[in-house]
N, C-alpha and C positions, 0 to 999 in steps of 0.2 A: 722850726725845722719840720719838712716832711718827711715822714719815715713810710717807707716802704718794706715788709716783712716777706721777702718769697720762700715760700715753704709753712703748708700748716699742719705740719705732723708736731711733736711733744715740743720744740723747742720753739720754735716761729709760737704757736697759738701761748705759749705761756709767755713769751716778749712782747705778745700783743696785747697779752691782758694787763703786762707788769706797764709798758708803756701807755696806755690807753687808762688807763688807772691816776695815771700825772699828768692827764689831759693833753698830750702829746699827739699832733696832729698826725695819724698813724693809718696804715693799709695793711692789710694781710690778705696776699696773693698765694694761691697755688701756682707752683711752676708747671707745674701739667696741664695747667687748665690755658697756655700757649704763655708766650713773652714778647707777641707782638701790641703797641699798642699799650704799654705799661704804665697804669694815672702818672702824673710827675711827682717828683719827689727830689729831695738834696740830696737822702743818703737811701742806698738799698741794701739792704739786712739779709742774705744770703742766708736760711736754717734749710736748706737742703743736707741730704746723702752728702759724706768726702766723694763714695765715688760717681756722683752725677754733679759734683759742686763744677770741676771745671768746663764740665760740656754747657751746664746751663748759666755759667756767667759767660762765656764766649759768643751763646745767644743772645744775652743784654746789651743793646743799642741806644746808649744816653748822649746828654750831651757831657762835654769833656770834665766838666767842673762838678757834676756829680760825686758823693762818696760811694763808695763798692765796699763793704764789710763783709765780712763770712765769718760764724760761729762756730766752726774746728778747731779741736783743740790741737789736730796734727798738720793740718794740710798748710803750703806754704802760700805767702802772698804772694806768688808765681801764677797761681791759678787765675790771675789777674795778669789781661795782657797791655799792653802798650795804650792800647784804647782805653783804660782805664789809669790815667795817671793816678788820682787821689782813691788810695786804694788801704783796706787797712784789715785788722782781723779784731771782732768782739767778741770774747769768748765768756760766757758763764761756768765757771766751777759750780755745776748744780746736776741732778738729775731731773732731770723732767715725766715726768707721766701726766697723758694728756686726763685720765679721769680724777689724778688729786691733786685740787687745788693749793698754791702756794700761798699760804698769809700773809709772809714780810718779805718781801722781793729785796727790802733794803739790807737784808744780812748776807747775799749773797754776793759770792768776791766776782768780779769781772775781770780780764786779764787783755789787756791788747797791745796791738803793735801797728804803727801805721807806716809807709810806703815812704813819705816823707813827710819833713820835722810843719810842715803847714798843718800837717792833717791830726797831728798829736790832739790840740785843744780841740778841735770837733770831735775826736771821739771821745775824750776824756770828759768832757763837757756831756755829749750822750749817755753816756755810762751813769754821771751822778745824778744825772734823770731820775735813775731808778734804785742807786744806790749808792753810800757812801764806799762800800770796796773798791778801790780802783787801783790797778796795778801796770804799768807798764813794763812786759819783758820779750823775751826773743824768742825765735821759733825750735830752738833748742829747749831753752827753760819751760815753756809751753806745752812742747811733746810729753816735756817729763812729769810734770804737772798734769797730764793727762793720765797719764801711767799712774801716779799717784790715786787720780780719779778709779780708774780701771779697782786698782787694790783694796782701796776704803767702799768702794760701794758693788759695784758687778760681781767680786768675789765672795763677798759678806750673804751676798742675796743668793751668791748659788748652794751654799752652806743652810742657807732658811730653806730653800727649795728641797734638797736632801734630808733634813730635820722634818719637816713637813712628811715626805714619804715614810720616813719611819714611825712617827705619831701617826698616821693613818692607818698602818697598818693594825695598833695596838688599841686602834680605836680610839686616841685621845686627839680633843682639837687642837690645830697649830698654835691656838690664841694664850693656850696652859705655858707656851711658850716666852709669850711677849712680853710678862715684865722681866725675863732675864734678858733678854734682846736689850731690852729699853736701859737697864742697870748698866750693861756693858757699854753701851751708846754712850749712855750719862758720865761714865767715869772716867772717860779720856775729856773731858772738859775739867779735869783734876789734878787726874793721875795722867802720867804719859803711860804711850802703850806698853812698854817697860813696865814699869810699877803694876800694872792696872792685870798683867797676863798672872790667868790660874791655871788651874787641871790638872789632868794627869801627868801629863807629858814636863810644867813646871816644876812637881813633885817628884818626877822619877818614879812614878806608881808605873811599875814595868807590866803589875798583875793583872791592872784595868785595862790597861790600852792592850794584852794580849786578849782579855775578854771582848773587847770593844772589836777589834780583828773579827773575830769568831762569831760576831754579831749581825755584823755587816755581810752583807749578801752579796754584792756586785766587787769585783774585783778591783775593778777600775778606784771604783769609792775605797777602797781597803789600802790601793797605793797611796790613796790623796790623804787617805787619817796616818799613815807612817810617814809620810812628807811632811805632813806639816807636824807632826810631834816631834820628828827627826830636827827642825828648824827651832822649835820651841827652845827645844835641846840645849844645840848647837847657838843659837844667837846668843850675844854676849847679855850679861844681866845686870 
């Protein structure tokens, strides 16, 4: 199979390296750099922007038996017009950053959904290219799964990012940080997040988190530390 990757921001360049890796005969194009003239290929790998994914597949001019995938975890197979019958969605449940390398690409789950039941094994068959995860589900369960994504990783990192400013201030490095990072990481491979929650807010230590309040500088930051001890709280245990 030819694969065509358009987009080389964090997710295209690490599908290039995970497919290129399994000697998969592979292209990674910038969409910016035009879409006239595009080498040929079976299937095209869409890792653009959700919101420039529909403008820049409406510019793709293949012929009709081509595949058209896109790597959203929200956006519908809609974004795909009539010109593209074989049409489908490969998503990575992963974070990508383009400056750190990924080691085992085969541990990471892939999630799709194709247009119609021909196009299933082609991309199920793509998928184990690069890994054994492979899941087929709908653009419902996808969304949410995104969401999931959203909470386990983007929220965790803006928590580091506020820990960070405070260890700076007191002059200690972030890194004094990272094996409690890594312990918490580690534990939910065990414990579920149930079992695995500590602190104050688990204790009903009302004394700390009034200190921890009083600590905190920014307002904003001060609603997010009683939100979320209010939840610790409040969620069942």
């Amino acid at each position: 199979m030819k694969l065509l990757i358009l987009g080389q921001g964090n997710v295209g360049t690490h599908l290039y390296t995970a497919f290129t890796a399994k000697h998969v005969d592979c292209t990674l194009h910038s969409s910016r750099e035009g879409l006239d003239n595009l080498p040929a290929a079976d299937c095209i790998l869409y890792a653009v922007r959700d919101d420039a994914l529909e403008q820049v597949a409406a510019q793709v001019h293949t012929d009709r038996r081509v595949l058209h995938l896109h790597t959203s975890g929200t956006m519908p197979l809609t974004v795909f017009g009539d010109d593209k019958p074989h049409a489908g969605v490969f998503y990575p449940l992963q974070s990508f950053s383009k400056n750190r390398p990924i080691e085992d690409y085969s541990s990471i789950p892939v999630f799709f959904e194709a247009r119609g039941i021909d196009d299933v094994s082609a991309i199920y068959s793509l998928a184990l290219m690069i890994t054994s995860h492979v899941y087929e589900v709908s653009q419902q369960d996808r969304e949410q799964l995104h969401l999931c994504g959203v909470l386990v990783n983007n929220f965790p990192n803006l928590m580091f990012r506020i820990a960070e400013d405070i260890a700076r201030r007191i002059h200690v490095p972030f890194s004094t940080l990272l094996p409690l990072i890594d312990e918490t990481a580690a534990k939910v491979h065990q414990l579920s997040p149930c079992e695995a929650q500590t602190g104050p807010a688990k204790r009903g230590d009302q004394n700390v988190m009034n200190r921890h309040l009083q600590l905190l500088q920014d307002p904003q930051i001060q609603e997010l530390y009683r939100l979320c001890s209010t939840l610790i709280q409040k969620l069942p245990s």
